[in-house]
C-alpha positions, 0 to 999 in steps of 0.5 A, spaced: 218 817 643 221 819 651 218 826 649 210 823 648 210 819 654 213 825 658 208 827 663 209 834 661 206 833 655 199 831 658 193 835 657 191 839 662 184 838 666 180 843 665 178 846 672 171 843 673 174 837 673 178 839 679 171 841 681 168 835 681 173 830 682 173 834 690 166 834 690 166 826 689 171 826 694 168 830 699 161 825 698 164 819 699 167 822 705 161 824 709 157 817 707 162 814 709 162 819 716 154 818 716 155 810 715 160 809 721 155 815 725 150 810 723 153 803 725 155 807 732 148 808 733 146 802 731 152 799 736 149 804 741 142 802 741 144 795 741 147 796 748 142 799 750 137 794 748 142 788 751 143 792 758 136 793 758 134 787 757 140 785 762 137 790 766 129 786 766 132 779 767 136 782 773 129 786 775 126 779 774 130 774 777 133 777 783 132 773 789 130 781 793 123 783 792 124 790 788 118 796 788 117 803 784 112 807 787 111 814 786 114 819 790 107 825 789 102 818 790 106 812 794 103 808 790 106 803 786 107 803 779 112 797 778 114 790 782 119 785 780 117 777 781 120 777 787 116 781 791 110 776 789 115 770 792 116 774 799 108 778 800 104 774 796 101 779 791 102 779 784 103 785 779 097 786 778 094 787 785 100 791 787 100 796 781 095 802 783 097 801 790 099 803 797 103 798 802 097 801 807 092 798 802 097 791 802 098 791 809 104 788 809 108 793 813 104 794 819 108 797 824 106 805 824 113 806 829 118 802 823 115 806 818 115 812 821 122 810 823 124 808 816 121 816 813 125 819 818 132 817 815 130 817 809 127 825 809 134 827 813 139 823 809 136 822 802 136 815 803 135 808 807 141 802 807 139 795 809 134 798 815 131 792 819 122 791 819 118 786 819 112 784 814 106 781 813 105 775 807 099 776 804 097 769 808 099 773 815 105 770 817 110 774 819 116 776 814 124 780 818 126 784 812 132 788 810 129 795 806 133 800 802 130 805 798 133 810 794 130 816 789 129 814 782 128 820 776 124 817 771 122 821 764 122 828 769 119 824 774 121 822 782 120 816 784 122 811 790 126 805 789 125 800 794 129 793 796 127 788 800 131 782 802 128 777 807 132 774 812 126 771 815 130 764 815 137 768 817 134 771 823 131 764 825 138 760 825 140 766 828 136 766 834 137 759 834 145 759 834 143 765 840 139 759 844 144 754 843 149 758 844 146 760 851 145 752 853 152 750 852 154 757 856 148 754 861 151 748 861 158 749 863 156 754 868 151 747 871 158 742 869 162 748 873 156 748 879 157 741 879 164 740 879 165 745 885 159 741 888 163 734 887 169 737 889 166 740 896 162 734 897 169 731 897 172 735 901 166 735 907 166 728 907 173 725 908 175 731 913 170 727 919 171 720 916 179 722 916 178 723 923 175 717 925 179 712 920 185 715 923 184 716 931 180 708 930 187 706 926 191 709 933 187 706 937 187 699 934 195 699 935 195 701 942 198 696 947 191 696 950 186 694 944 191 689 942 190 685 949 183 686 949 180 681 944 173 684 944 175 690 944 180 690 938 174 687 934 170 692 936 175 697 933 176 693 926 168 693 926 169 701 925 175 700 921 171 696 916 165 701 916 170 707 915 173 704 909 166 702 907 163 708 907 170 711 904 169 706 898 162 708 897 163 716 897 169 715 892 165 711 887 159 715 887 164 721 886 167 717 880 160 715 876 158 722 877 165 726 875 165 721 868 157 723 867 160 729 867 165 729 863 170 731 869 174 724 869 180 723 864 185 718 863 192 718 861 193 711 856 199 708 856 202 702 854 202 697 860 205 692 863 198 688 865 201 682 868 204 687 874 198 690 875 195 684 875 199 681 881 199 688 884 191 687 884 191 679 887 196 681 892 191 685 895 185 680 894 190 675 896 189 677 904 181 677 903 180 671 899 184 667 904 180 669 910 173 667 906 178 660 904 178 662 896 183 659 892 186 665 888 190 663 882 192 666 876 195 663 869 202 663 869 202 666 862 196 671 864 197 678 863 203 677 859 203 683 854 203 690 854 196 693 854 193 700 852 190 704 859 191 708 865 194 705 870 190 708 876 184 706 873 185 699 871 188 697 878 182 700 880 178 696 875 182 690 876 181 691 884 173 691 883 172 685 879 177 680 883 174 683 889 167 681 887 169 675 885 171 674 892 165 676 896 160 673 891 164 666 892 162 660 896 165 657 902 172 654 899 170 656 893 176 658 886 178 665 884 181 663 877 184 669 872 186 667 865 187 671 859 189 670 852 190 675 846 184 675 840 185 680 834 189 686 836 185 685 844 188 681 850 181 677 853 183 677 861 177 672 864 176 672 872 171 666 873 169 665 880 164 658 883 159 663 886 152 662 886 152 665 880 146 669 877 139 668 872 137 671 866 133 677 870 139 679 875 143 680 868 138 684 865 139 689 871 146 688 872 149 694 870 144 699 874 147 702 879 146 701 886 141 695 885 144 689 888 140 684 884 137 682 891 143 681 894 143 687 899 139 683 904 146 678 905 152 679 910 156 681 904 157 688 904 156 692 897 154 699 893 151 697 887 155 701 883 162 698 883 161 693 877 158 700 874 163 704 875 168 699 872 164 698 867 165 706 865 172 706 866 173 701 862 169 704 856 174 711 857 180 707 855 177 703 849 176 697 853 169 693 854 167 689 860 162 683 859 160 678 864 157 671 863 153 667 868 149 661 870 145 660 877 149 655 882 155 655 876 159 662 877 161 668 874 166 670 869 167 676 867 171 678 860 175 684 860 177 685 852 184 690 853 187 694 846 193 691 846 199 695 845 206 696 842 213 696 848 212 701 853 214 708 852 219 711 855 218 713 862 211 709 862 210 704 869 205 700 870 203 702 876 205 701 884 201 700 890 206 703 896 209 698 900 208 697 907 210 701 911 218 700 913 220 699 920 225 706 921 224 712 917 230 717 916 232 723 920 228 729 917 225 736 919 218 736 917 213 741 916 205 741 916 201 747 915 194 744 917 188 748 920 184 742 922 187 738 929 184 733 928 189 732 922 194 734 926 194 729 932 193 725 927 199 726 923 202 727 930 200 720 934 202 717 927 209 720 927 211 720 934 215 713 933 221 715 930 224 720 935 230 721 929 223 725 925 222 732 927 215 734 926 213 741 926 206 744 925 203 751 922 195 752 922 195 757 916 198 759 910 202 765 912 205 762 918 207 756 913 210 760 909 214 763 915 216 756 918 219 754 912 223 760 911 226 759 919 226 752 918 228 749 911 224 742 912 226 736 908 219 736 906 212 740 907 206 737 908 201 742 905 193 742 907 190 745 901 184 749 903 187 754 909 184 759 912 188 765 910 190 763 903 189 757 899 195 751 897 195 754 891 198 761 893 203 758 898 206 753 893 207 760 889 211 763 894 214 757 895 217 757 887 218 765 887 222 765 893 230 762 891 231 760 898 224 756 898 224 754 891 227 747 893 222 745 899 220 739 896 211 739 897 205 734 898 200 736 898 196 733 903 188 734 902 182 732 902 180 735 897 180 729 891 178 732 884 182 731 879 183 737 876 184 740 884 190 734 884 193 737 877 193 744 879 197 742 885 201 738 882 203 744 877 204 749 882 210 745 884 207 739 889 210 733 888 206 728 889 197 729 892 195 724 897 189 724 899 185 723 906 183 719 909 189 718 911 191 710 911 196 710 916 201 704 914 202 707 907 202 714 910 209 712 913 211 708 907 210 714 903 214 719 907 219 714 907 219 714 900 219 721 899 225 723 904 229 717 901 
């Protein structure tokens, strides 16, 4: 049984079997080769049908206006949608056409430039021309253009993107750009013109301010009634006029944007005595009762302690002056959310309704300006402004025949950071001063008898005097002074150029400097102090603080 199933005793095909059977074999193969063939065909033709129909949505979507011209004719042969949205033509107009014929590219010398790069390079990259819409407003376009080979045909290609509204805000910005250069050279203008009217200005008044302080306190004038009068008469006038300038100064430093404040958590009732303290003297000389709540100004407020002194001093002063004979000066103050309400009410005659309607212009003095009292009219402005800098408001309230109150609302603020004062006015000038070797380096004469006649009580000092900075600086070495007073503006070198010398010389170094200056701007004192001044005092020179101060520096 084995033997029948064995292969070997299976019939042999014949060969045309063998024939056949390879011949079905070698069919199924080349259908199946002429099938696959055929599906990559179709495969290929799809992707070409997909990449043209990609291609057209492209061509017909693409922001940049798109062209075929022919390169024998230059006429159009083809347009996109985007050329209509950017000239104003649509296809049909444009086919068959020249752009001389359109008349969008009108500039002979742009197209004669754009050819030109196309014959030497083969191409034209994002070149800059402007256009004409079909309305006749002018388009800024960026051309490209390349050669295209179609069907054995030579075609030019060209994209167009508008930039129309990029070159506007590009102008624009240019403008803009220009105004704030034009403005920081007119702020920068304006701040040297402050700072030399500044200086022009306190220089004469130092020296009358000060030869009139000299001569107030000489033996003679002290005898004569009349004459002392007249001396404090120009006294009066100087400080006057000083205030005026310094205000004036100021309103025109903060419209300027060149006046800064450094807040810090302060004590206000410190400042507040400080302020009564200087008002006190004039009020009794009017007869006015100044008072002051015990509990007023007791809290930490939020304020530079320069400029709110300074506020302080304006509207106890203006509570003074604008009172009535044997009238009161009252300050209160209490805290209402997260602000401290200081209140300064006087019993003066008070102001209508249309006074306070200009109380806040300056250099109006609300008719006032025909009385004995003397003003400028920008005080209460002033005021008003720093205390808007530091985050504080100022509003006043009154009645004719019932007084003024004025509200000041302060931020309120937490304890007082480290090394933060309230401030301190210099106390009066003491009796004796130190022995000390003295240095001052000023051109002006006049300053320097000043400084001299003001010194020449205190025997113990030892005044020396250099009139520019190079022979300062050789004083300073032979001399070795317990303090320098330095002019800022030499006729050599500058303030600035000898405090750098003085640094970088080891043996100078320790040489503690003022700068004495009637230069006030801040940025001028902040320079100064960087350079290594210890401490900015300006001129006019008030003589009785200025004794105080050198006691106080010599120590």
């Amino acid at each position: 049984m084995n033997e029948l199933l064995s292969w070997q005793s299976w019939p042999v095909p014949h060969p045309a079997w063998w024939l056949l059977a390879i011949g079905w074999l070698v069919l199924v193969v080349l259908l199946a080769y002429q099938w696959a063939r055929h599906r990559r065909l179709l495969a290929r033709h799809d992707a070409q049908q997909e990449s043209q129909a990609r291609f057209q949505k492209i061509y017909e979507t693409t922001p940049d206006a798109v062209g075929i011209t022919s390169v024998a004719t230059r006429r159009y042969i083809d347009v996109n949608p985007g050329y209509h949205r950017l000239f104003g033509f649509h296809r049909e107009e444009v086919l068959g056409k020249t752009v001389l014929d359109l008349g969008i590219w009108p500039s002979d010398a742009e197209r004669a430039r754009f050819w030109e790069e196309f014959n030497r390079t083969g191409k034209v990259d994002s070149m800059e021309a402007h256009g004409r819409h079909r309305d006749g407003h002018e388009v800024v376009v960026l051309v490209s253009v390349r050669l295209l080979i179609e069907s054995g045909e030579p075609y030019h290609l060209f994209i167009v993107r508008d930039i129309t509204d990029w070159r506007r805000l590009q102008r624009e910005a240019d403008s803009a750009r220009a105004q704030v250069a034009a403005a920081a050279a007119a702020s920068e203008a304006k701040t040297e013109f402050l700072s030399r009217m500044s200086h022009e200005l306190r220089t004469p008044l130092n020296a009358v301010l000060g030869f009139a302080q000299l001569l107030r306190d000489t033996p003679a004038i002290d005898a004569a009634e009349a004459e002392r009068a007249r001396v404090d008469a120009i006294l009066k006038a100087g400080w006057h006029l000083l205030t005026l300038i310094d205000d004036v100064l100021d309103i025109a430093r903060i419209e300027s944007g060149h006046i800064h404040t450094e807040l810090q958590p302060l004590r206000l009732r410190a400042l507040l005595d400080e302020a009564t303290a200087l008002l006190r003297p004039q009020a009794e000389q009017a007869g006015i009762e100044l008072t002051v709540d015990d509990a007023a100004g007791d809290c930490m407020v939020q304020g530079d302690p320069l400029r709110l002194r300074q506020s302080l001093i304006n509207l106890l002063s203006n509570a003074v002056k604008y009172n009535q004979p044997g009238g009161r000066v009252s300050v209160s103050g209490t805290a209402e959310a997260g602000r401290y309400v200081l209140r300064i009410a006087d019993t003066g005659c008070g102001m209508s309704e249309l006074q306070m309607a200009h109380l806040f212009e300056p250099f109006n003095r609300l008719g006032r300006e025909l009385g004995s009292v003397q003003g400028t009219g920008i005080g209460l402005v002033l005021t008003r402004k720093l205390l808007e800098l530091m985050g504080a408001g100022l509003q006043l309230e009154s009645r004719p025949g019932e007084g003024t109150t004025a509200r000041v609302e302060l931020l309120l603020a937490g304890p007082l950071a480290a090394g933060a004062t309230a401030g301190r006015i210099s106390p009066r000038a003491a009796d004796t001063l130190p022995p000390a070797r003295v240095l001052y380096i000023e051109d002006n004469l006049v300053n320097q008898q000043i400084v001299q006649a003001a010194l020449r009580p205190w025997a113990q000092l030892e005044l020396h005097l250099a009139e520019d900075g190079e022979t300062g600086l050789r004083l300073a070495a032979e001399l070795q002074p317990d303090l320098l007073l330095l002019d800022m503006r030499l006729p050599d070198i500058d303030g600035i150029e000898v405090l750098a010398r003085l640094r970088r010389d080891p043996a100078l170094a320790q040489i503690n400097v003022v700068a004495l200056s009637a230069s006030a701007m801040p940025g001028e004192i902040e320079l100064a102090k960087a350079a290594g001044a210890i401490e900015y005092w300006t001129k006019p020179i008030r003589l009785d603080r200025f004794v105080a101060d050198l006691r106080r520096v010599l120590g």
